[in-house]
N, C-alpha and C positions, 0 to 999 in steps of 0.2 A: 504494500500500500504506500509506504513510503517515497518507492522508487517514482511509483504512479505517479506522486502530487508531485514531485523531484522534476520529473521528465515533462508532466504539462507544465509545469510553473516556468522552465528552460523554455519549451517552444512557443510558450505565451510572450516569454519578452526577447526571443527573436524575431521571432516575426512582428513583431510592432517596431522591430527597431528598423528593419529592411522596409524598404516605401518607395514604390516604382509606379510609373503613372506615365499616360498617351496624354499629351498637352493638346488643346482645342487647337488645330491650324486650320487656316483656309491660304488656298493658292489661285490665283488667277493666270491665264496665258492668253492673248490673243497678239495681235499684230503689232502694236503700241505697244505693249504693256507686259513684262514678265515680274507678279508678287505674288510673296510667300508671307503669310503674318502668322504669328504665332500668341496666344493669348494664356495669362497666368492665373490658372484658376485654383491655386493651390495657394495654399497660406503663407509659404514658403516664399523666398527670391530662387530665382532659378537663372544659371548661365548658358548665355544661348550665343549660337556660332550659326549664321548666315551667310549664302553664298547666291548671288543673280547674275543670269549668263542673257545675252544676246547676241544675234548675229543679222545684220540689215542683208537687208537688197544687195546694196553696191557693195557689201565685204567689210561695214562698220563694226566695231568688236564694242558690247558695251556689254561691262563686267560691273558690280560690287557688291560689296560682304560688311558684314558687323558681328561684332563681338560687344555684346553687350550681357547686363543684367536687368532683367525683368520684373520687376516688383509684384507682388499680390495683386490683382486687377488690374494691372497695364498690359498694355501690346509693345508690339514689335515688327518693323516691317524691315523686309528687304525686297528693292524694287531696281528694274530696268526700265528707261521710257526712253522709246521711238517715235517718231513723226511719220506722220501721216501718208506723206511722200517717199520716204524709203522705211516700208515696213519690216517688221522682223519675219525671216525664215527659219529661225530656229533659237529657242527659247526656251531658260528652264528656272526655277526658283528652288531653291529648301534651307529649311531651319534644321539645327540639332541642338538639342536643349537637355540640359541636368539639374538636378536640383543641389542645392548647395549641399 
């Protein structure tokens, strides 16, 4: 009996200590426009790593990234923007995000 309360009382406060979680993202892509945002719904601050890729019409390269931290209830974007005259051909967004 002892071992019993021993072994749940152990997996009772390992598992509470491990805490892993899918962050709300939404991404958009079309022609102008390559965004990834990523939103912190967790109580925690969480460290996020962003990376936005474009490629125009005529062979424009338009890249950028953020490393930032996220607070309780804020967002985060990472964005590419094209004009309307030389659209994108190929386009991508993504966040990676940890909790502290």
């Amino acid at each position: 009996m002892k071992k019993f309360i021993l072994s749940t009382l152990a997996a009772l406060t390992i598992s509470s200590s491990a805490f892993a979680f899918v962050p709300s993202m939404e991404f958009f892509v079309n022609r102008e426009v390559a965004v990834a945002r990523v939103w912190n719904t967790t109580y925690r601050p969480i460290a996020c790593s962003g990376y936005a890729f474009g490629r125009t019409y005529q062979g424009v390269v338009l890249n950028s990234w953020a490393n930032v931290t996220v607070y309780p209830g804020a967002y985060v974007d990472v964005f590419v923007y094209s004009n309307f005259y030389d659209p994108m051909v190929q386009s991508w967004a993504q966040i990676d995000c940890q909790i502290w």
